[in-house]
N, C-alpha and C positions, 0 to 999 in steps of 0.2 A: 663752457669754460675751457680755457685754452691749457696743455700739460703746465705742469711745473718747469719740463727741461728746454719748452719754449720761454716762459717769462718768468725770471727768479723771482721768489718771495719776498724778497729785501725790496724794499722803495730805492738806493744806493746800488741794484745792481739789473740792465736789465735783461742780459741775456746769458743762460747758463749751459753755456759750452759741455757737454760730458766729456771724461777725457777715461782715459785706459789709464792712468800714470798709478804702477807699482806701487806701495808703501814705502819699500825699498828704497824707492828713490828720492824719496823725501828728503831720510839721512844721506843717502848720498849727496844728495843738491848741499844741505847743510854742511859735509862735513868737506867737500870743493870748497865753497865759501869762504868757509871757517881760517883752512889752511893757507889757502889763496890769497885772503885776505892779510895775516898773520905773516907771513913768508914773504910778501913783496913789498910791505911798510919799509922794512930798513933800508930793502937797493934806494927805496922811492925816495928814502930821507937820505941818504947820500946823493945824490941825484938833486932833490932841491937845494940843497946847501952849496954843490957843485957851480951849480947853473944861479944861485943865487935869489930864487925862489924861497927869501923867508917872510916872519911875519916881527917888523919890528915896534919894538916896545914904545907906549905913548901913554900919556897919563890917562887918557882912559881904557888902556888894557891891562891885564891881570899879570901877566907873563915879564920879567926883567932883562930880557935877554933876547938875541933873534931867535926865532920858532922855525924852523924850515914847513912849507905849506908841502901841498902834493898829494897827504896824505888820503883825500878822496879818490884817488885813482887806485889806489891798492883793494878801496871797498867796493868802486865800480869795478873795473876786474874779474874780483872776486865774485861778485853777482853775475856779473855777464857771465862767464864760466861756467858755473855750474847751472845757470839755464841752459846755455847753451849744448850742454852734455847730456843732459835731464830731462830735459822736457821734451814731453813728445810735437813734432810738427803740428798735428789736426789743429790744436787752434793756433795758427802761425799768424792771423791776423791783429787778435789781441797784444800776443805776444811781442808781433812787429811794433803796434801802437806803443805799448809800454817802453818797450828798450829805443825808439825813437824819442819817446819825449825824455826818457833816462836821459841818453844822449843828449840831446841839448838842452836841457839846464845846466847837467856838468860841466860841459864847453864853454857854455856861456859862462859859469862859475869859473872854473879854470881863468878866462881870460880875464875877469874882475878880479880875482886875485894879482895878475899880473900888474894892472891897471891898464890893461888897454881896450875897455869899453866905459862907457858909464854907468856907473850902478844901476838908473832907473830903467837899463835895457832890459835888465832880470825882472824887475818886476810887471811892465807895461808892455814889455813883447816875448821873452823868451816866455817864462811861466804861461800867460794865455795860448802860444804857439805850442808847450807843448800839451795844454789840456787840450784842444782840439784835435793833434794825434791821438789822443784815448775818443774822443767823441768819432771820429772819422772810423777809428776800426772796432766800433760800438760797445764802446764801456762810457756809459753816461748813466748819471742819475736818473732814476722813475718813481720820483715825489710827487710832483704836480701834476703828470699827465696820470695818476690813478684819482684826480679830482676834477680835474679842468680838460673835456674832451676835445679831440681834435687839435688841432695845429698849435692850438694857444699852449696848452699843457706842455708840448712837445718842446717847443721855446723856451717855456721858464725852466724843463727841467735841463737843458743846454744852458742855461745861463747859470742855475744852479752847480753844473758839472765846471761851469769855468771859473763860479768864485771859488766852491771848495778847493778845487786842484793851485789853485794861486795861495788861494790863504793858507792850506797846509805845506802846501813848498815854501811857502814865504817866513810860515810860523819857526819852521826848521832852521831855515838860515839865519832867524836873527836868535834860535836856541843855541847855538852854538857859540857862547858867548863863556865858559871854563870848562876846564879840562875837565873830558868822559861824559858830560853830560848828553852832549847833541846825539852820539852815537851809543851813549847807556841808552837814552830812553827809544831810540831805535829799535835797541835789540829788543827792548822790554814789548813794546806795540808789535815787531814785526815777530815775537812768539806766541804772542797770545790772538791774534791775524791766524796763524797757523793754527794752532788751537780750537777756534771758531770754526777753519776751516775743515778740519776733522773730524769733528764733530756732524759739520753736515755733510760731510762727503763731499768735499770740494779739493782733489786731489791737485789739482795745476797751484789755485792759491793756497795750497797745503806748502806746494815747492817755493812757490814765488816768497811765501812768508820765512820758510827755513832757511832760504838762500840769505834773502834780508840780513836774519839773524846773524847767520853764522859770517857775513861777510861784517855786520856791526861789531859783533864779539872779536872778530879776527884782526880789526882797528885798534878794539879797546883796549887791547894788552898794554899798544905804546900811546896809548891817548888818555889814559886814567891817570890822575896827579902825582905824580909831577910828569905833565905830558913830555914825552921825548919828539912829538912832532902832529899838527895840526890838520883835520882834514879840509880845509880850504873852502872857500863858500860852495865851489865845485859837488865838495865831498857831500856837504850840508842841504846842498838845493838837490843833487840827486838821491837824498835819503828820504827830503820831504814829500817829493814825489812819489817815490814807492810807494811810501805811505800812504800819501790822497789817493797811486792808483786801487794798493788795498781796499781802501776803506771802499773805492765802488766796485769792486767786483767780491765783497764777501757775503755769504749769502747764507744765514746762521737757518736752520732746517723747519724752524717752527715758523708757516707760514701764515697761521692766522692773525697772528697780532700785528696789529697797527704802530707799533713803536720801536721795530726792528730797527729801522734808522738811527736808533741810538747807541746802538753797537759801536760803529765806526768812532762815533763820536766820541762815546766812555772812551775807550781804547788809545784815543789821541788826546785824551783828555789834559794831559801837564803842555804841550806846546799851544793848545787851545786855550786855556788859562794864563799861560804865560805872555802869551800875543794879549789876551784879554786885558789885562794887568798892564803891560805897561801903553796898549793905545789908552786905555781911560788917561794913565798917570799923566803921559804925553799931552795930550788932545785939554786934560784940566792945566798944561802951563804953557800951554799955545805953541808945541812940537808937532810936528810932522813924524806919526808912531814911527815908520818906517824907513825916514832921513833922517832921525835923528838920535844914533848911538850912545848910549853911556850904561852908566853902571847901576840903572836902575829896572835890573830884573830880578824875578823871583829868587832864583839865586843868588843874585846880590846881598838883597833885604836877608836873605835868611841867616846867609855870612853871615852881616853886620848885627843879625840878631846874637849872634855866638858859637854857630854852629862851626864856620870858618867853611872853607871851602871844599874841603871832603864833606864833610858834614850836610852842607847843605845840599851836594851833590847825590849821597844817598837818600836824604830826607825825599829831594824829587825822584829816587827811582822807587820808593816806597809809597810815595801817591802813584806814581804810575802805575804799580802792582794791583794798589786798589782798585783805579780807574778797569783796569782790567779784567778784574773780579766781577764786578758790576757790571761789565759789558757780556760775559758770558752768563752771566742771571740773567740778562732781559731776555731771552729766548723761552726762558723757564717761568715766565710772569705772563697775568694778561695785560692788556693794553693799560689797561688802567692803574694796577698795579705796578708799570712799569716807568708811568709818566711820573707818578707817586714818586719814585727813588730819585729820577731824575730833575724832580720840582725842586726836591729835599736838597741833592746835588750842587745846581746852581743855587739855592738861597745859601748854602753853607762857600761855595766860590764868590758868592756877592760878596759876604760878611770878609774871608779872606782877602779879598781886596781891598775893603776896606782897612783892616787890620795891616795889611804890607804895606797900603799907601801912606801909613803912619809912620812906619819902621824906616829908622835911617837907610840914607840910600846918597848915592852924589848924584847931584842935579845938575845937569847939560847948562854949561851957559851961553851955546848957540847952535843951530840947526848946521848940521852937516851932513858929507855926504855918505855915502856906502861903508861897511866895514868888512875887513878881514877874519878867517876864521881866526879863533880866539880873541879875538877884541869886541868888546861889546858892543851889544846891539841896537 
């Protein structure tokens, strides 16, 4: 059998870089971030209001007023930053892969904001382009090739590596749909990511999570209701990404169990649910989940239940918490015990769905195209 520090024990990660990276620098990465993040929101929003980069109001967005966008750029930034100061060179390949495919979802988001792409460019080329930057400087999924030897296995787990990175980029962009939540529930995954990672001595995604965090929190000050400025699909597709590259490079310490995989999962658990939720809703009234925006997401329904928009915005950062809880018990469970919570999990997200597809909500009365951050998704 081959070490551990050649092939991680996660199915979702498969190779485990050692790094020298300080403790130290952890906070430090975070509290760059943090501040970086925090500190260049306002130029940013003078800057789009300037140049005329906002997000105007339509009946199916939340917002009454123009929204100035941009605000992704102050969280990318900030992220780029404090890796950049932080993290040590040795693994430079990973690293490259990551803030390459950062980089163009942003870009690519950036210019959909503008309107000068077509929305489904995000989805059927930017997003696959940049999960292949993480496959090329080898952060891909190792699911199927620890069952299906040889070439075949290596295939499905590259195919597996390019749905997860699209559907979590994708689930993000269309979360961002009221204010605080896209980049609440960022911060929430991208510290319990670090957490994970701490726990098994995974010092690089120790940083890469706290970076996350503290550049999400450093957004949230001005993007929690009543938002004073939106982070842009830009902001949106580069946070879903982090996230997907998280979820494959964490690699929780207890190697024997067969249900590690679930980690990543719990963790991302409310954008994974909330994609789940409204492709059902979509796809039962003949919508296109991901061309066709309205006001019918989890946060919608819960509003409409009575929570209202703070309200339902907390509610989701409170499952998130949970989801997160759960994700650090599967380390501590056996396999079977683990699939147990997770069986339990989804029957109780089935039921929920069912129960929201009930809950008032407005319903699209035709397929359109792409939307902006803060406008529904």
């Amino acid at each position: 059998m081959l070490p551990a520090t050649v092939f991680a024990p996660n199915m979702f990660q498969p190779v485990a870089l050692a790094t020298s990276l300080p403790a130290s620098s952890v906070f430090i990465s975070f509290a760059i971030a943090l501040l970086a993040s925090y500190g260049l929101t306002i130029p940013i929003r003078h800057l789009a209001l300037r140049f005329g980069m906002v997000d105007h109001p339509d009946p199916r967005k939340l917002h009454v007023s123009p929204m100035p966008l941009l605000g992704g750029i102050a969280i990318y930034l900030g992220f780029v930053l404090a890796i950049l100061l932080t993290v040590p060179r040795d693994p430079v390949q990973q690293i490259t892969g990551i803030l390459a495919g950062a980089t163009l979802v942003a870009v690519v988001g950036f210019l959909d904001d503008r309107g000068l792409l077509h929305h489904q460019i995000k989805l059927f080329v930017a997003m696959p382009a940049a999960a292949v930057f993480l496959i090329t400087s080898g952060i891909r999924a190792q699911l199927f090739s620890r069952i299906v030897p040889g070439t075949l296995g290596v295939v499905m787990d590259i195919c597996l590596t390019l749905f997860w990175t699209v559907g979590i980029t994708a689930a993000f962009s269309i979360l961002d749909h009221m204010d605080g939540l896209c980049a609440g529930i960022a911060a929430i995954a991208s510290g319990f990511f670090a957490v994970e990672a701490m726990l098994s001595g995974q010092t690089l995604v120790q940083a890469l999570g706290a970076a996350g965090l503290g550049a999400a929190l450093g957004f949230l000050r001005w993007n929690f209701s009543p938002a004073k400025i939106f982070m842009g699909d830009g902001g949106a597709m580069f946070l879903g990404f982090l996230m997907a590259s998280l979820g494959l490079k964490i690699r929780p310490a207890e190697a024997s169990s067969a249900a590690l995989w679930l980690v990543p999962a719990l963790i991302l658990g409310v954008p994974i649910f909330d994609t789940t939720l409204i492709s059902i809703s979509r796809l039962r009234r003949g919508l296109l989940p991901f061309t066709s925006p309205g006001k019918d997401h989890t946060a919608h329904r819960l509003s409409n239940l009575g929570l209202r928009h703070r309200g339902a915005v907390l509610a989701l950062y409170g499952l998130a918490i949970v989801c997160g809880l759960a994700a650090l018990a599967v380390p501590l469970l056996s396999s079977r015990t683990a699939y147990e919570l997770a069986s339990l999990l989804a029957v109780i997200g089935l039921i929920a769905v069912f129960f929201l597809e009930s809950a008032p909500y407005e319903r699209q009365a035709t397929i359109r195209g792409g939307s902006s951050s803060g406008a529904p998704s």
